[in-house]
SEVEX-447073 format. One record per residue (C-alpha): x, y, z. Coordinates in nm, 4 decimals. Layout:
residues N
c1 X c2 Y c3 Z
...
END
This chain:
residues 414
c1 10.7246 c2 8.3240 c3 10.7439
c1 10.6938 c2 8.3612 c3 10.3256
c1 10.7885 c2 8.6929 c3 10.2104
c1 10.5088 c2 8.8886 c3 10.0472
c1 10.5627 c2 8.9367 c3 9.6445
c1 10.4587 c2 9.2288 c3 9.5051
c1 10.4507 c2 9.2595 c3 9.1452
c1 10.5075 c2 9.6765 c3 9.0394
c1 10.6692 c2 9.7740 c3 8.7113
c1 10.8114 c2 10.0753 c3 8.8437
c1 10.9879 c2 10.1354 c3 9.2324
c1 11.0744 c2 10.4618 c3 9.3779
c1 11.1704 c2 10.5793 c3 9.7556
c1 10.8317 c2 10.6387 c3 9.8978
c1 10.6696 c2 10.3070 c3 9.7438
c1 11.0178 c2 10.1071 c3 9.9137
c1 10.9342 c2 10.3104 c3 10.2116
c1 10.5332 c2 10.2264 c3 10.2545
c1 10.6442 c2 9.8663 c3 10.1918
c1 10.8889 c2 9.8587 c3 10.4540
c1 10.6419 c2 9.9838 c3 10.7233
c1 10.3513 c2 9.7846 c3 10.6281
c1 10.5752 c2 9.3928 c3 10.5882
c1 10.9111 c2 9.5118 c3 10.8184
c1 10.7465 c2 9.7398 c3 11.0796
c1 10.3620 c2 9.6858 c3 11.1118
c1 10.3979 c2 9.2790 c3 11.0099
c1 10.7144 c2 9.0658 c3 11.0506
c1 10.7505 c2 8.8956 c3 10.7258
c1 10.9034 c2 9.1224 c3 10.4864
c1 10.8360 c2 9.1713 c3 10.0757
c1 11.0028 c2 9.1346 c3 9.7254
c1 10.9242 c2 9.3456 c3 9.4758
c1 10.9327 c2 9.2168 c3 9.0844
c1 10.8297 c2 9.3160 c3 8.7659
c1 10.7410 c2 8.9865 c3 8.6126
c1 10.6621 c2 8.6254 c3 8.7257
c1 10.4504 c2 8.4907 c3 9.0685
c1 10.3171 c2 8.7310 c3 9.3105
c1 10.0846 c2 8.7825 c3 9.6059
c1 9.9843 c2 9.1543 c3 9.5201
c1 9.9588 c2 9.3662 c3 9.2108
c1 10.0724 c2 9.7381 c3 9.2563
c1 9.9553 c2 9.8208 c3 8.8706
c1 9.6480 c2 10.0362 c3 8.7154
c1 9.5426 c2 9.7098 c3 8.5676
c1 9.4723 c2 9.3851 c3 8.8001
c1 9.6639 c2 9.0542 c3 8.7427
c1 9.5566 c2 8.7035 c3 8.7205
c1 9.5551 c2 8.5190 c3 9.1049
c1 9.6488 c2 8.8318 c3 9.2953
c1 9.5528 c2 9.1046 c3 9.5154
c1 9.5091 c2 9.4057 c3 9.3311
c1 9.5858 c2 9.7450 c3 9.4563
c1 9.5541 c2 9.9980 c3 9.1987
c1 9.8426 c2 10.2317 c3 9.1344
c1 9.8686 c2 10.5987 c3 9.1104
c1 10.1517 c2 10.8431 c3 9.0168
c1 10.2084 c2 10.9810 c3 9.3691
c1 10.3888 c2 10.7249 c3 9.5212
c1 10.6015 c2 10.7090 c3 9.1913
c1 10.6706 c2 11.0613 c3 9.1428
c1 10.7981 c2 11.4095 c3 9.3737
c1 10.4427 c2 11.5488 c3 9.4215
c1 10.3056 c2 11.7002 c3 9.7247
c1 9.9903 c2 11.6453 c3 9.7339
c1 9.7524 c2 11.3315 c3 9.5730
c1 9.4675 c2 11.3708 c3 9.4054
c1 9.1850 c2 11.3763 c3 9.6739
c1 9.0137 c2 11.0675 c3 9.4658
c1 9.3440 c2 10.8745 c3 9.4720
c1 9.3074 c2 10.8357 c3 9.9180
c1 8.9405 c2 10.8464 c3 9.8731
c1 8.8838 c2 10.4862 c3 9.9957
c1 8.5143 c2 10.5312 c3 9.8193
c1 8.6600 c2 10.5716 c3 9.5057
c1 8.7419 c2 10.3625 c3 9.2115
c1 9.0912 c2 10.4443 c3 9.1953
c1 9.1521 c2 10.4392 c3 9.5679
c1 9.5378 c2 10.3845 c3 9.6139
c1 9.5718 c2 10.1819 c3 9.9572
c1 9.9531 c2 10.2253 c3 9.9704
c1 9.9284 c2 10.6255 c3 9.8444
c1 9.6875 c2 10.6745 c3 10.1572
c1 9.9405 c2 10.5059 c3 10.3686
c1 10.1878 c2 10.7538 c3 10.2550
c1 9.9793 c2 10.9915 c3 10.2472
c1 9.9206 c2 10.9878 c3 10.6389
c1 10.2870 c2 10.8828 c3 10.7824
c1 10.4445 c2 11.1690 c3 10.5807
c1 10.2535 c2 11.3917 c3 10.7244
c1 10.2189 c2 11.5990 c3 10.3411
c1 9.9454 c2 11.8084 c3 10.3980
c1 10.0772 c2 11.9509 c3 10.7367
c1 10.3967 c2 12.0842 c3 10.4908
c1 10.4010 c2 12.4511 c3 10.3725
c1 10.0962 c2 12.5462 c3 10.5885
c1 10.0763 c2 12.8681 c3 10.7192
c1 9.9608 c2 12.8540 c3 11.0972
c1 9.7441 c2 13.1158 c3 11.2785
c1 9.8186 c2 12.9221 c3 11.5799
c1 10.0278 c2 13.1221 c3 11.8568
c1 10.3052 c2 12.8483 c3 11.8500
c1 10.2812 c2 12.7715 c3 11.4577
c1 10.1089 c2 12.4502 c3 11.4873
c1 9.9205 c2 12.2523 c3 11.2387
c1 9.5652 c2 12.2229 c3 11.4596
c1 9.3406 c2 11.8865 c3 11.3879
c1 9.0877 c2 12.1378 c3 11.2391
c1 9.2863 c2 12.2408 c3 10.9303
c1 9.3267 c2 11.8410 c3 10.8130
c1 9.1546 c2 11.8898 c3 10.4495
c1 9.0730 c2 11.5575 c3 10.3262
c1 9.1372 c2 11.3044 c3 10.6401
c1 8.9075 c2 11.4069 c3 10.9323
c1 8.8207 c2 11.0888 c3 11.1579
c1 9.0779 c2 11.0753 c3 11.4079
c1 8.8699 c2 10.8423 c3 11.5768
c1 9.0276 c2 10.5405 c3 11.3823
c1 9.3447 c2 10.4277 c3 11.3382
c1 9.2514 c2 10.3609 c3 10.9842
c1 9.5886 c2 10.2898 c3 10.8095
c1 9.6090 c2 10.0325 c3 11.1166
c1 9.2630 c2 9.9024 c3 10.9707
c1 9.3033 c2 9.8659 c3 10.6357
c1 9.6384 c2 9.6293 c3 10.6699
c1 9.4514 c2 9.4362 c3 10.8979
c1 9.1636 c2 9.3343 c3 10.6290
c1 9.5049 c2 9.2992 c3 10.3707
c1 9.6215 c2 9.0592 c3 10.5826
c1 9.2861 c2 8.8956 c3 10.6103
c1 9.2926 c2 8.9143 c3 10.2172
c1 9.6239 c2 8.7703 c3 10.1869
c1 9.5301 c2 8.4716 c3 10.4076
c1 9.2302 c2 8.4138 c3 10.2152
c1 9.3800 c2 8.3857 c3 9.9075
c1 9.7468 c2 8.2598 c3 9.9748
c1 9.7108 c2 8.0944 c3 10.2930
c1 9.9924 c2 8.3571 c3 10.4672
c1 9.9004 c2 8.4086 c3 10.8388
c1 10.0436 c2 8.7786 c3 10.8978
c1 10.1897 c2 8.8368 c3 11.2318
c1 10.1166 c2 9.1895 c3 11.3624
c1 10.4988 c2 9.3457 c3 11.4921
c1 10.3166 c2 9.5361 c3 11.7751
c1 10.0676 c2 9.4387 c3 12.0576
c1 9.8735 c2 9.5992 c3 12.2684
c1 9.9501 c2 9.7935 c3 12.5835
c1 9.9574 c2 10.1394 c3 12.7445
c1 10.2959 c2 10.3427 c3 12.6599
c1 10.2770 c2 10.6112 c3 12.9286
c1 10.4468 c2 10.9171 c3 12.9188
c1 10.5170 c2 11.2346 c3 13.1132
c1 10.5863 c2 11.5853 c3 13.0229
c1 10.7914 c2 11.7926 c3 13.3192
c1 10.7850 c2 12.1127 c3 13.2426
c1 10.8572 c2 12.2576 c3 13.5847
c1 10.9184 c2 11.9701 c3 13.8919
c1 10.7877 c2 12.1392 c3 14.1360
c1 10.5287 c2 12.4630 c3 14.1709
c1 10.6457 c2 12.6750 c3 14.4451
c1 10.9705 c2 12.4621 c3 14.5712
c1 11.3433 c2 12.5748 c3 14.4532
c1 11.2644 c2 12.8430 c3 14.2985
c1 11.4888 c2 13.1276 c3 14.2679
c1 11.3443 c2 13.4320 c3 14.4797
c1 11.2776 c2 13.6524 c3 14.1597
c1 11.0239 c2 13.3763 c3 14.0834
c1 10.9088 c2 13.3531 c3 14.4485
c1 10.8182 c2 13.6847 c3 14.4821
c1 10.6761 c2 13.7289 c3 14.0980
c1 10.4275 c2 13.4660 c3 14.1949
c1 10.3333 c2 13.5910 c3 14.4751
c1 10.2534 c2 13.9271 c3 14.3832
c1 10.0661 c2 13.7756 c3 14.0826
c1 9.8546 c2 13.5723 c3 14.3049
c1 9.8246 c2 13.8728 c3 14.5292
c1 9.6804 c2 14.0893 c3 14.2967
c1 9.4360 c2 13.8592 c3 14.1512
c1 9.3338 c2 13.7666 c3 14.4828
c1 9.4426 c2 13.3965 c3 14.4844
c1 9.4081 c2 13.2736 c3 14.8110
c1 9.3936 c2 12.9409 c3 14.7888
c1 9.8171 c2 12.9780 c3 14.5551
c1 9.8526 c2 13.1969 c3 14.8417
c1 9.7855 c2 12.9278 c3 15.1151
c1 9.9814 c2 12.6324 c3 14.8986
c1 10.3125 c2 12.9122 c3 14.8959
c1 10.2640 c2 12.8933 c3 15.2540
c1 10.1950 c2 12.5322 c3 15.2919
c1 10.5195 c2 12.4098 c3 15.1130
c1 10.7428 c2 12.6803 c3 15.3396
c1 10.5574 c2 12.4630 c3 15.6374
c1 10.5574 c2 12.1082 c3 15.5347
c1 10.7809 c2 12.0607 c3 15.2045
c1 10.5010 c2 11.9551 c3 15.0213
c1 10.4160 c2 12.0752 c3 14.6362
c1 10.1154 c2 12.0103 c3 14.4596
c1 10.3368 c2 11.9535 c3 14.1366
c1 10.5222 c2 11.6674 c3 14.2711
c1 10.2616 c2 11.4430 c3 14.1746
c1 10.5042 c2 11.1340 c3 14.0766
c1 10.4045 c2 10.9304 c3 14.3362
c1 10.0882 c2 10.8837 c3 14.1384
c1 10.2058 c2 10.8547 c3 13.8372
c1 10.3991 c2 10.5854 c3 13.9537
c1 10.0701 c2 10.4321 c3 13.8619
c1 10.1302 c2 10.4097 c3 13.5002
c1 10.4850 c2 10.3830 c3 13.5244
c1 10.4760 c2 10.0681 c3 13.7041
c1 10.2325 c2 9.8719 c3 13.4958
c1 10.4320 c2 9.9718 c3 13.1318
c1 10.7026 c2 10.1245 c3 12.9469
c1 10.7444 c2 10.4612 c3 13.0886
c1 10.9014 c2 10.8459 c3 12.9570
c1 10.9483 c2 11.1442 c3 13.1085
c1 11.0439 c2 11.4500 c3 12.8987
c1 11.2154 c2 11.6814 c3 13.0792
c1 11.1991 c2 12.0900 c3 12.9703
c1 11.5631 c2 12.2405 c3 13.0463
c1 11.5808 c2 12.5204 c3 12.8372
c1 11.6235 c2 12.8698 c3 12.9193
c1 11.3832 c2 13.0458 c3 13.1340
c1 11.1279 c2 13.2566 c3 12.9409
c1 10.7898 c2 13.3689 c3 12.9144
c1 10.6738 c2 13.1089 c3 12.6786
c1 10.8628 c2 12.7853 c3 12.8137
c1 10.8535 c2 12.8943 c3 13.2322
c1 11.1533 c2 12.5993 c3 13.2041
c1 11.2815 c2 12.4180 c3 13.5657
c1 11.5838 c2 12.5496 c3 13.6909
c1 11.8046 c2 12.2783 c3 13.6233
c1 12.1433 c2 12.4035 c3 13.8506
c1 11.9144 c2 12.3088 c3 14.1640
c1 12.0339 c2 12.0256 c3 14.3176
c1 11.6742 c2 11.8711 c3 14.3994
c1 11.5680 c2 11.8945 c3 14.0671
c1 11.8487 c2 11.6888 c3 13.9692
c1 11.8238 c2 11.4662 c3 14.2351
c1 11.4716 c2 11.4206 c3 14.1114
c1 11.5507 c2 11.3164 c3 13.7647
c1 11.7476 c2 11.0556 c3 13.8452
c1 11.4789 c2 10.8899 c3 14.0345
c1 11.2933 c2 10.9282 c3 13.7585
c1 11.5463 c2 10.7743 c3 13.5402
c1 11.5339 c2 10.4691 c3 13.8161
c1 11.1758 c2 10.3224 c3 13.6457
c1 11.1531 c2 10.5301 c3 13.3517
c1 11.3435 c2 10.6194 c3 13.0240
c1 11.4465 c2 11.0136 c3 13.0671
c1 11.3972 c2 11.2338 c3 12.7134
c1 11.4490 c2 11.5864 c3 12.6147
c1 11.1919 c2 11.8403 c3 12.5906
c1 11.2572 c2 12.0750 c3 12.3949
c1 11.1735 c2 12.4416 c3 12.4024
c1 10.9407 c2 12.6656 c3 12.1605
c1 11.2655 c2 12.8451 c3 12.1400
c1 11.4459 c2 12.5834 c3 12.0241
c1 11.2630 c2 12.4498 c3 11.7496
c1 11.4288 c2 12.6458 c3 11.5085
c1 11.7600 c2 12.6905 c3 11.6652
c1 12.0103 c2 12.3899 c3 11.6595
c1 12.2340 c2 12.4833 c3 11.8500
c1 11.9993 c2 12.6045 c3 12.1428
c1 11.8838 c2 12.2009 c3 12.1104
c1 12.1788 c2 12.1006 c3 12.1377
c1 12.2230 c2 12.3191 c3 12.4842
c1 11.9563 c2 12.2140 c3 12.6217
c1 12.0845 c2 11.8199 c3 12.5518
c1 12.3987 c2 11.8920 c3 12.7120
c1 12.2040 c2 12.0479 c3 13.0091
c1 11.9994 c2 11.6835 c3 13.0605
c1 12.3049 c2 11.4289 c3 12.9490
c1 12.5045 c2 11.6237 c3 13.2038
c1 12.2457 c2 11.5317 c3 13.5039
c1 12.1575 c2 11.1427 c3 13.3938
c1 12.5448 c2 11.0925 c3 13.2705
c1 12.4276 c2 10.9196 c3 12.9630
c1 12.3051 c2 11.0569 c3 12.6154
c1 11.9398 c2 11.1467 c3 12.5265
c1 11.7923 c2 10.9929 c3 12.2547
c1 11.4164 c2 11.0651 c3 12.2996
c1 11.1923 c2 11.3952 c3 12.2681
c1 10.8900 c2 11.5311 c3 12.2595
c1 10.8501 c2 11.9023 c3 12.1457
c1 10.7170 c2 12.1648 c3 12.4210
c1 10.3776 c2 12.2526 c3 12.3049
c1 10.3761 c2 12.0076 c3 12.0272
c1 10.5388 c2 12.2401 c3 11.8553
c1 10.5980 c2 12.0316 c3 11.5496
c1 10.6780 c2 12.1957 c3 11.1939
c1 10.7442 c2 12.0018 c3 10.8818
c1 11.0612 c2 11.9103 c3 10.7771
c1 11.2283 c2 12.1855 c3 11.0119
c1 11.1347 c2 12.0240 c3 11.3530
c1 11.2181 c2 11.6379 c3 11.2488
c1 11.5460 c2 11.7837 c3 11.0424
c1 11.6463 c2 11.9078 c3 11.3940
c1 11.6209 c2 11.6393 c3 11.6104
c1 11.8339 c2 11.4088 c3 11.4060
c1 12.0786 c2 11.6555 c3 11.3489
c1 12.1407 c2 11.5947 c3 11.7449
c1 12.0983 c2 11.2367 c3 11.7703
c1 11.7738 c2 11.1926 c3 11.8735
c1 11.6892 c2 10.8533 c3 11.7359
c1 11.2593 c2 10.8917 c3 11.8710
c1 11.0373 c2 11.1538 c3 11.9019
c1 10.6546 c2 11.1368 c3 12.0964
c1 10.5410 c2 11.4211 c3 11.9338
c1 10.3148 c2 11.3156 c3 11.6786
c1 9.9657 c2 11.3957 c3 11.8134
c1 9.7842 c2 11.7326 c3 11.7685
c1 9.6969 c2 11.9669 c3 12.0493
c1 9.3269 c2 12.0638 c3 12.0158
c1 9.2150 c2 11.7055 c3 11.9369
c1 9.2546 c2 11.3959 c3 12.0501
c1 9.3471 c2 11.0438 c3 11.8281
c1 9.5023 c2 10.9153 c3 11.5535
c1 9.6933 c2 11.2243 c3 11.3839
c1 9.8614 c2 10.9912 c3 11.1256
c1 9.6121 c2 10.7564 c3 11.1211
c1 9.8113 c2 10.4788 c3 11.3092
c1 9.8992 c2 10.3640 c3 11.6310
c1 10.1983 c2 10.1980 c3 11.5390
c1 10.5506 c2 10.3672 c3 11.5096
c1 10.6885 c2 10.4252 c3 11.2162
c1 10.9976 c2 10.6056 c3 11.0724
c1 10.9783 c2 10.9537 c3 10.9673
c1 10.9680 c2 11.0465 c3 10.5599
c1 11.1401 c2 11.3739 c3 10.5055
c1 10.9356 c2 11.4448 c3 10.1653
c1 11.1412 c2 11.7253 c3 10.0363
c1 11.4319 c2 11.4832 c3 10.0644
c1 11.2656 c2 11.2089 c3 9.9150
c1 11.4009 c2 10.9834 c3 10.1835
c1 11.3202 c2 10.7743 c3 10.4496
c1 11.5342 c2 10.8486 c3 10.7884
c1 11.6281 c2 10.7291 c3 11.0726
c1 11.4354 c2 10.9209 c3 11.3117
c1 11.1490 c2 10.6512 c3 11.4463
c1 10.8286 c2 10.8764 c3 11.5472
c1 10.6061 c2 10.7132 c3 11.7789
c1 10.2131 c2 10.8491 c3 11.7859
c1 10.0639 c2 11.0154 c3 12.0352
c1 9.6478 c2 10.9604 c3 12.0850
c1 9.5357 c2 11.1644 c3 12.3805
c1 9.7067 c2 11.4332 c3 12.6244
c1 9.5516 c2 11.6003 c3 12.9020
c1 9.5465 c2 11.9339 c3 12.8138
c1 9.4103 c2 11.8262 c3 12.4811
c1 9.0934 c2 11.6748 c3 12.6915
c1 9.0569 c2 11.9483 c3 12.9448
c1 9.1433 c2 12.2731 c3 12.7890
c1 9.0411 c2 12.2319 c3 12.4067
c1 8.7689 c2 11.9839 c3 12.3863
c1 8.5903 c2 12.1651 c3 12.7030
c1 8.5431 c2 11.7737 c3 12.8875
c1 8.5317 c2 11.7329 c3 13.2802
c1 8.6830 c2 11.4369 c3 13.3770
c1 8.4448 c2 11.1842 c3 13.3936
c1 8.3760 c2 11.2657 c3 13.0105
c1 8.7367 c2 11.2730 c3 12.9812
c1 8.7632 c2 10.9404 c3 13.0923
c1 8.4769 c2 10.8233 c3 12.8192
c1 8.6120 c2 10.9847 c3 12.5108
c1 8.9884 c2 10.8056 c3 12.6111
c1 8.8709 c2 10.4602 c3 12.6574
c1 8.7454 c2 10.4604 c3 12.3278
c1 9.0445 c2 10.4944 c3 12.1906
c1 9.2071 c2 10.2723 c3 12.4132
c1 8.9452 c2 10.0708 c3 12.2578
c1 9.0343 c2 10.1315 c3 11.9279
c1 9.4394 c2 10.0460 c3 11.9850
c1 9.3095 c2 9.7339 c3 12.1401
c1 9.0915 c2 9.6400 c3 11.8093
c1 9.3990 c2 9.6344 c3 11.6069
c1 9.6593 c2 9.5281 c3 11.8949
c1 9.8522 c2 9.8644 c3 11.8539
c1 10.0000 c2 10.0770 c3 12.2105
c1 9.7881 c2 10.3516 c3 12.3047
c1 9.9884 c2 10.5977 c3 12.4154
c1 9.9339 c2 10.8374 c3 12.7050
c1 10.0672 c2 11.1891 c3 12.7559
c1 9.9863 c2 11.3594 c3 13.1373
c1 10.1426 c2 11.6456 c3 13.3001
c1 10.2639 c2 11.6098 c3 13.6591
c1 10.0583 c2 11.9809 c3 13.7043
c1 9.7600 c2 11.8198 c3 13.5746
c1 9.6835 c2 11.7123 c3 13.9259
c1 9.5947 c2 12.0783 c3 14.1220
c1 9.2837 c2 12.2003 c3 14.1732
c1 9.3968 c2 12.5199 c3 14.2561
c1 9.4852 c2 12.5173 c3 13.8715
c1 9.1466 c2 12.3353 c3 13.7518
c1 9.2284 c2 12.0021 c3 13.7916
c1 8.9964 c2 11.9214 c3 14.0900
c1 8.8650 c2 11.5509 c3 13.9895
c1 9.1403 c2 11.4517 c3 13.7295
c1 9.3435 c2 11.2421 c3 13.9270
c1 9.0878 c2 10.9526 c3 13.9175
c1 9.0174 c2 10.9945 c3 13.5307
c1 9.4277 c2 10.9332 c3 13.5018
c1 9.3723 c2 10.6259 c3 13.7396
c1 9.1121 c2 10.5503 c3 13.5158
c1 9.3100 c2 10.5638 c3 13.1952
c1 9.5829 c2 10.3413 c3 13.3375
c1 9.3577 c2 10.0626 c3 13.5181
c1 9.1658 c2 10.0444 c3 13.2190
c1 9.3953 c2 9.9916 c3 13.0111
c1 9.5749 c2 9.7220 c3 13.2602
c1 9.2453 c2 9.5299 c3 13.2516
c1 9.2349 c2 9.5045 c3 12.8265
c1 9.6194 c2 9.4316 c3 12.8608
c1 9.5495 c2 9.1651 c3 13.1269
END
């Protein structure tokens, strides 16, 4: 396929970088950058002869923050495609923010300028580009990415009641005691009978892990309050991983109390590697706790080459406007890294706990996202709990929205 020519006076880092994602990552035909002679795009305040023009700004050229709002304003004059680009993938706004959340997260209500997570707009706009370059070159774009459902789990304890240590035996039951929980009190006593637990849920999520590429990110950190982490000395908890491992990729996740301690990270890697015999190169954060550059700085600092983190907590969608992966920018850097962060649009606390939706509405608001990936031929990514399937914990009825979200998505896929 012809490279795509792009005529810009000036370069810098984060103009190198959009380019890269857009030709390398989001289409497979790569660019050239010149200052002078035949081209298939301007990147100038002032349009050229014969070309797409894209009118410049000083963002992507210089160390700023922030842009101008006008400058990602796609209603203005001197709307900046490749600045809004940036602007979303790096993430800028969600630096230096100071959080009133309990876990020092960047919520979906705080996003200033950028508030339809609905659409994966930066997926959107390259698609009309490349309908625009065809136009006017004749260059058929080939998207990198296609379509289907990237399902992933988040294990933050394996099992509810089973191998347990009796400390946390006997706390739970005198919690459920006192706030007269029968129906805990009758599942304690069903799994001493039977063996069953209503957390070990993975024979149905062998539903999604079946029909696509599959994670589970396991929490091995040190028991606490906060992250209520699997105790992972018992043999049946390691037993169970690696049957997970058998039809899915295994990743780390880490704990609220690692996420600004390095070496605790690195602990808690050591902890999984040890069970699966083979290093961990994936993660998503407990929580989604996710704070810029700290967080991302972290991660590659012990190897981790992807990270599922990128979706907020109290909504669901596109949080950097994409469904595509992408690499992560460290902006006070002023470098592109290795570290390739891969979106997340809807989890299922997100749906049930902070947007207030049963699960039939559940189920609504999801495939229209799924719709959405499928409208620009991007993965829509899936995060689910293996709790998220007890009624005696709220989840009555959400086992057949998850079904839901998976055979849909197998039908647009098929």
């Amino acid at each position: 396929m012809k490279q795509i020519v792009i005529k810009s006076e000036r370069t810098s880092p984060r103009l190198e970088y959009v380019l890269d994602f857009i030709f390398n990552q989001f289409f497979s035909c790569g660019y050239t950058i010149v200052n002078d002679g035949a081209h298939h795009i301007s990147y100038e305040i002032s349009p050229s002869a014969d070309a797409i023009h894209i009118k410049s700004s000083d963002y992507l050229l210089g160390q700023e923050l922030m842009p101008q709002d006008h400058i990602i304003d796609s209603t203005h004059q001197d709307f900046d495609l490749f600045a809004y680009i940036f602007y979303q993938l790096s993430r800028a706004e969600e630096y230096n923010y100071l959080s009133d959340d309990n876990f020092g997260r960047f919520p979906g209500r705080a996003t200033s300028i950028v508030r339809n997570f609905s659409e994966p707009t930066v997926d959107i706009y390259l698609l009309q580009l490349a309908a625009q370059i065809s136009d006017k070159n004749g260059i058929k774009l080939s998207r990198s990415e296609q379509f289907r459902l990237l399902h992933t789990v988040d294990v933050d304890q394996m099992f509810a009641y089973k191998h347990k240590n009796i400390k946390r035996k006997l706390g739970g039951l005198v919690s459920n005691m006192i706030q007269g929980d029968i129906g805990r009190i009758k599942d304690r006593a069903q799994v001493v009978s039977d063996e069953t637990d209503p957390y070990n849920s993975f024979d149905i999520l062998k539903l999604g892990a079946e029909e696509s590429e599959s994670h589970y990110f396991i929490l091995v950190g040190d028991y606490n309050a906060i992250d209520n982490a699997l105790e992972i000395e018992k043999p049946a908890i390691q037993t169970k991983i690696k049957e997970l491992g058998k039809d899915a990729v295994i990743g780390i996740h880490p704990s609220v109390s690692s996420n600004n301690d390095s070496e605790l990270l690195q602990k808690e890697l050591t902890r999984l590697e040890s069970v699966i015999s083979s290093g961990v190169k994936n993660s998503r954060q407990h929580f989604l706790c996710l704070e810029f550059p700290n967080t991302y700085r972290k991660l590659i600092e012990n190897g981790i080459e992807h990270d599922y983190t990128m979706g907020f907590h109290d909504q669901i969608g596109f949080r950097a406007g994409t469904s595509n992966s992408f690499y992560w920018f460290d902006l006070e850097n002023n470098e592109a890294t290795n570290l390739m962060i891969h979106p997340l649009i809807t989890m299922d606390v997100s749906l049930k706990k902070y947007l207030k939706l049963d699960p039939a509405q559940a189920l609504m608001q999801t495939k229209k996202l799924i719709d959405q990936c499928k409208k620009v031929n991007g993965p829509f990514c899936l995060l689910w709990h293996n709790s998220s399937f007890y009624a005696a914990e709220g989840w009555e009825g959400w086992q057949e929205c998850y079904e839901g979200i998976v055979n849909y998505c197998k039908e647009l896929k098929s």
